[in-house]
N, C-alpha and C positions, 0 to 999 in steps of 0.2 A: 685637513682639507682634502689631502689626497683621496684619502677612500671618503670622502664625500657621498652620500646618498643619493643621486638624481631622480626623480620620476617624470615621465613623457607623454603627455596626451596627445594621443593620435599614433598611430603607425602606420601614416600612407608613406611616403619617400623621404619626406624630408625625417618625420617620429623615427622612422627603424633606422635611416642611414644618421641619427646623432645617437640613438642608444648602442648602436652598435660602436662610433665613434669613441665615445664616451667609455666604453667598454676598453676598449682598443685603448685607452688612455688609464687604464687602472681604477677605472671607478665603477663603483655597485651601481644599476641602473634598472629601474624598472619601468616596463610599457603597459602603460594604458591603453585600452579600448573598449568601444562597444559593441565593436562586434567580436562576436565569440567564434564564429569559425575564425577569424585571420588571427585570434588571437588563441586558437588551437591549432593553427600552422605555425605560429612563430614560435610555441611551446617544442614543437616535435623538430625545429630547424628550419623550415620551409617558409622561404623568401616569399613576401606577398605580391613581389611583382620580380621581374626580370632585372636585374643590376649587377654587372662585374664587379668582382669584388666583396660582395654581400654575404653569401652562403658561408661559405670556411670561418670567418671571425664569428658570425650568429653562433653557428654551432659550437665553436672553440667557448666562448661566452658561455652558452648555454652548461657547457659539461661543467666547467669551474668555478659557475655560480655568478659569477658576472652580472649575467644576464636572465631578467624574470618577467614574464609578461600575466596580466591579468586583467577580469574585467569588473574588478570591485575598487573603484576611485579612491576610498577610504581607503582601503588599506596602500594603494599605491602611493600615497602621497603622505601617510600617517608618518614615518621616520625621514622620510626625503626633505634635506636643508635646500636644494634646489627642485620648482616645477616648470620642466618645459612646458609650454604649449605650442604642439606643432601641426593644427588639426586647418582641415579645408577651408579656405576664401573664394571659391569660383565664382565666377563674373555672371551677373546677372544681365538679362534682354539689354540694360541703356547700358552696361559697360559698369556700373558699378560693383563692389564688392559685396558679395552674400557673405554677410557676416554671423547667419545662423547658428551656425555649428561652432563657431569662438561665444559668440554670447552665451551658448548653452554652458560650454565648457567654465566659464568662469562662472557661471550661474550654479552650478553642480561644485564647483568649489567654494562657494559661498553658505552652500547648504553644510559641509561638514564643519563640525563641532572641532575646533583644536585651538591652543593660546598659541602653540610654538611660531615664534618668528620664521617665517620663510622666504626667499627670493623665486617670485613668478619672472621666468621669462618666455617670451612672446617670441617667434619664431616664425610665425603665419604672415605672410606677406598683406599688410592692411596698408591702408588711406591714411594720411597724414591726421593726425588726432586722434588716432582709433586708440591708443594706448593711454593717454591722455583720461579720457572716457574710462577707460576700464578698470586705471589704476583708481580712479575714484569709485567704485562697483565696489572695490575687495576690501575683506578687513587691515585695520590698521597696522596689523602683524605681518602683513602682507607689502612687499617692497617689490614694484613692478619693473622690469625692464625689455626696452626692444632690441634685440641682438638679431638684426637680417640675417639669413642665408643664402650661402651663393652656391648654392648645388648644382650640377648640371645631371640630369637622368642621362644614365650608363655610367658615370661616372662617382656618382655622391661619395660613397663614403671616402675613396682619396680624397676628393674636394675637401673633404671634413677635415681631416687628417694634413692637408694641406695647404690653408690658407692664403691668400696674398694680405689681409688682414684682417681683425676681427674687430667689426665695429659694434658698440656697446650705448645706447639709446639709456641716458640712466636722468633721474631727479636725485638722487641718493650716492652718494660717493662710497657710502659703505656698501654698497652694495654692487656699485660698477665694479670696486675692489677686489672685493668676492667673484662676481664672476669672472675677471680679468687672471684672479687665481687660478681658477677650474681651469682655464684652456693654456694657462701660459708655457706649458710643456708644448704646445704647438709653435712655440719659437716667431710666430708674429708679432706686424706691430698691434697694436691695439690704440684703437679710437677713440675714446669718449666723448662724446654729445648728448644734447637732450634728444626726447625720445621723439620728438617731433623730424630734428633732423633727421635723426638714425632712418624712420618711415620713408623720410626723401629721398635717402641714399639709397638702400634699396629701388626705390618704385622708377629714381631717376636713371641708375645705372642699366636696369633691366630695357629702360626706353632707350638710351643710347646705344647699345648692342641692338636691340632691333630695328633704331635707324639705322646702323651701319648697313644691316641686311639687305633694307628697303632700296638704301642706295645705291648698294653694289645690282641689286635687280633694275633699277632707274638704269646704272649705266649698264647694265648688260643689255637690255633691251633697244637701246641705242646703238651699240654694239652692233646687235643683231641685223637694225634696220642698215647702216653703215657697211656692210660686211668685215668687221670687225672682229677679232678675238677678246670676247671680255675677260677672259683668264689672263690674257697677257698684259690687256689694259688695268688689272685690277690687281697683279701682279705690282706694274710700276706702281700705280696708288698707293699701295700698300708697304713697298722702300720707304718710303719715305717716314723717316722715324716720328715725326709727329701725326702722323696718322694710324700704321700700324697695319699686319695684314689681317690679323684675327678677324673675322664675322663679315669679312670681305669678300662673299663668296656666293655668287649668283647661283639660285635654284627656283623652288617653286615658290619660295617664303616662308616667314618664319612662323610656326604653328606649335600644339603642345601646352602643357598647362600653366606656363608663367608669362613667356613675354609678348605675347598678345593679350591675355589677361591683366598684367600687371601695367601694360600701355594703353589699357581701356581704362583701367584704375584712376591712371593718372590724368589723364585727359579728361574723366570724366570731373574729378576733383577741380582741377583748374580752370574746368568750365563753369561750374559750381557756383567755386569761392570768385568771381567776376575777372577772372586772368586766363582766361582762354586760349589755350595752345596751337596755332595755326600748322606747327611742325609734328604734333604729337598725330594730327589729325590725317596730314599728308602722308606721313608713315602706318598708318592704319588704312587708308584709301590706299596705296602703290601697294599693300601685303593683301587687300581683299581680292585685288585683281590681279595678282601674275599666278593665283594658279588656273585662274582662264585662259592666261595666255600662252602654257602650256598645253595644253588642250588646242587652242589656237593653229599652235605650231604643229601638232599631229594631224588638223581639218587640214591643214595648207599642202602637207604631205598627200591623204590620204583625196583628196579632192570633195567626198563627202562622208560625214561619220554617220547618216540611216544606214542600219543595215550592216553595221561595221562591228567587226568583234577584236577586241581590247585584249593584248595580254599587262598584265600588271605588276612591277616587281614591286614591292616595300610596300607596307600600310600606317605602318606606325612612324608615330610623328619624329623620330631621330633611330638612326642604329646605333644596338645597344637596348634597346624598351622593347618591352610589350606594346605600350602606353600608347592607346589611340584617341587619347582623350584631345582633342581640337587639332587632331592628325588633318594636315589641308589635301593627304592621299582621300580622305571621305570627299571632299569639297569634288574635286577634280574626278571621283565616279560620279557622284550627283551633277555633278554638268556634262559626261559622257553621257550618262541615261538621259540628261535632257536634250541631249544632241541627237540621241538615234540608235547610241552604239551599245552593247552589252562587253563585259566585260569578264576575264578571270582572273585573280588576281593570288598572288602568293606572297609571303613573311615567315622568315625564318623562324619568328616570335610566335607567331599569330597562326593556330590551329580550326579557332573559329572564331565567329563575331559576325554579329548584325551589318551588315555592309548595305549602302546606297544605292537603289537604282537595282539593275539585272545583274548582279554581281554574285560568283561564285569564287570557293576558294580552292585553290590546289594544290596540293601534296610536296610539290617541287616546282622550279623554278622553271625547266623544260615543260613542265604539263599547259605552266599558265601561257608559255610559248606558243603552243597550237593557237594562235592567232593570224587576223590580220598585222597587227601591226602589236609594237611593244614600247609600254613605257616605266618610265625608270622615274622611281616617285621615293624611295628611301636609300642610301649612301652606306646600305649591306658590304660587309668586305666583299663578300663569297661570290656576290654580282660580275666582279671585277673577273675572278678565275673560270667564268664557264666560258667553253669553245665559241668561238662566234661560228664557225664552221657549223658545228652542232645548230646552233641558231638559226641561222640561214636554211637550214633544211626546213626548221619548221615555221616561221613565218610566214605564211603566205608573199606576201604585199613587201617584206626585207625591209623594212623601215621598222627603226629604233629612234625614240624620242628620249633623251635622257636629262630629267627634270632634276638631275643635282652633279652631273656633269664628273661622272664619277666614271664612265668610260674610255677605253682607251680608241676614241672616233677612228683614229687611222688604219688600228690593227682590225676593227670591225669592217672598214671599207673594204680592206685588202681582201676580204670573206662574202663578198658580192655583198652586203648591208648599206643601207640609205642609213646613214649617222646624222641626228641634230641634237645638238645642245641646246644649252639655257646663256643667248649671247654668242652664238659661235655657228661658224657655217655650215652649210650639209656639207658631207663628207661623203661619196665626192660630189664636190662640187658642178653646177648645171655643164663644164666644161668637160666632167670624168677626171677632174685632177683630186688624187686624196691630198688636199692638202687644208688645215684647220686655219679659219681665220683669213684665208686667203684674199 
């Protein structure tokens, strides 16, 4: 079982960060794709997206044979006793799950010719029964199971390599076996359920992390009105060991391609099947609206934003990614542009891209500075290390808005700078006291 054959449909984040894991684990793995350029980058080493961690094992893989990417399905799947599927679910207009791109996949394996017994597993974040559905699609030789992923982008492949445990969605006990084998060098526990729970754990855990979010912005915004520090308020929250502080962490909300997706999933299902989630719905209403309310808090500063030019730190929806996919930094320029204000904005990541509104990009961090005012929309280390001094020259207006409170407010005040957080007072304060929370 060791050198076990794996093959992986799809290589966006989750496909490359388990073939490379899988790799990383001693086993022969080969990636599927349809598209041919990203699967002539992953041939030559090159990451299809931005991920610490990633580069060094591909290419290590790569030179020792590990690791083999192609875009002929038949042949990828022809000797592999395990098929991942790890290919897109993106949330369509009412929140549900676009399940095109899985139907096709198991539809394209339905079409190859072979008797050998194999175990498909499902990786793709679906809707309670989608597995259900599908295991009845495939041939008889064919044993389905749902094994969720709990990746987080910048991170994956430790996550891989790391688990807090591996749940395993099976009908088949030989087969949760089997794959319970493949990972058990990962030294987790291991769950078994049927595959319907397995869907829930998933869809359920992703909605609880993004209520935490919701919440900790509920009480920052309270906070706020209050004069308040929600950092210190969310702090104590967070001692308390049956709460925890993780996801505890007021900003603009939670954005990116799982947990607002996968809590429109759920919501949408539970609406559905006649059980309708009043809580799932409130945490998607409080995450639509606070990156308005940053924006908000820059109007209240700047008195009016016609006519007002934006500098912009971060675009991508976490640091660590490229990944602007349901980035709420888009959201918060398309409501600057419809406020009045033009914008420039800069990422570490991000060289170019279609941006919202009057929106240019720049070079460095100082360039997107030549503004009125500056706001802080991604949680970049490197943010943290420029001169406020240096800042303060090019501001115009000396007011910073920092939408994930990753500022050190005090030491920017001390540099002639108007500091506001997300939950936390200007800095200094209407009295000139730098003092946070005050």
């Amino acid at each position: 079982m060791h050198r076990a054959k794996i093959a992986i449909l799809g290589t966006g984040y989750v496909g490359t960060a388990n073939a490379v894991g899988f790799a990383e684990l001693g086993y022969d793995v080969i990636g599927f794709d349809t598209d041919a350029r990203r699967i002539a980058g992953l041939r030559l080493g090159i990451p299809p997206y931005r991920e610490e961690g990633l580069g060094e094992p591909l290419a290590r893989h790569l030179r020792n044979g590990r690791l083999t990417f192609v875009t002929d399905l038949a042949a990828a799947v022809e000797d592999a006793a395990f098929i991942i599927i790890a290919v897109g679910t993106p949330s369509r207009p009412d929140g549900s799950a676009d399940l095109s791109h899985l139907d096709a996949a198991v539809e394209s394996l339905r079409q190859i010719a072979t008797d050998r017994p194999k175990i498909v597993v499902l990786r793709s974040t679906v809707p309670a029964g989608t597995s259900d559905r599908i295991a009845a699609q495939l041939p008889a030789h064919y044993q389905l199971l749902f094994c969720p992923e709990f990746l987080r982008e910048g991170s994956a492949v430790w996550d891989f390599l790391h688990p807090d445990s591996t749940i395993v969605g099976a009908e088949s006990d030989h087969a949760a076996g089997a794959y319970a084998g493949l990972v058990r060098s990962l030294n987790a526990p291991v769950m078994v359920t049927g595959r319907r729970d397995a869907e829930l754990i998933k869809g359920g855990a992703n909605a609880f992390l993004a209520l935490k979010i919701s919440f900790a912005n509920e009480i920052a915004n309270l906070c706020g009105t209050l004069n308040a520090d929600a950092l210190n308020v969310l702090q104590g929250i967070g001692a308390d060991r049956r709460i925890g502080e993780a996801y505890l962490e007021p900003g603009i909300g939670f954005g990116g391609p799982c947990f607002e997706k996968d809590v429109q999933s759920l919501e949408h299902v539970a609406r559905n099947s006649g059980s309708p989630s009043h809580l799932l719905q409130a945490t998607l209403r409080v995450n639509d609206a606070q990156p308005r309310k940053v924006v908000d808090i820059l109007e209240e500063e700047l008195g009016d934003l016609r006519g007002a030019h934006i500098g912009v730190w971060g675009l991508a929806f976490k640091a660590g990614t490229d990944d602007l996919r349901s980035s709420l930094a888009l959201r918060i320029l398309d409501d600057l542009h419809a406020r009045g204000a033009t914008a420039t904005a800069y990422d570490p990541a991000i060289e170019s891209a279609e941006l919202p509104g009057r929106t240019s990009i720049a070079r460095s961090a100082m360039e997107a500075a030549h503004a009125d005012a500056l706001l802080v929309l991604t949680e970049w280390p490197e943010f943290c290390d420029v001169d406020p001094s240096v800042l303060a020259a090019r501001l115009r207006r000396r007011i910073v808005v920092d939408g994930r409170n990753v500022l050190d407010g005090e030491r920017f005040a001390r540099c002639g700078l108007r500091y506001r957080g997300v939950g936390r007072s200007a800095v200094p304060d209407s009295d000139g006291a730098a003092a946070v929370g005050a």
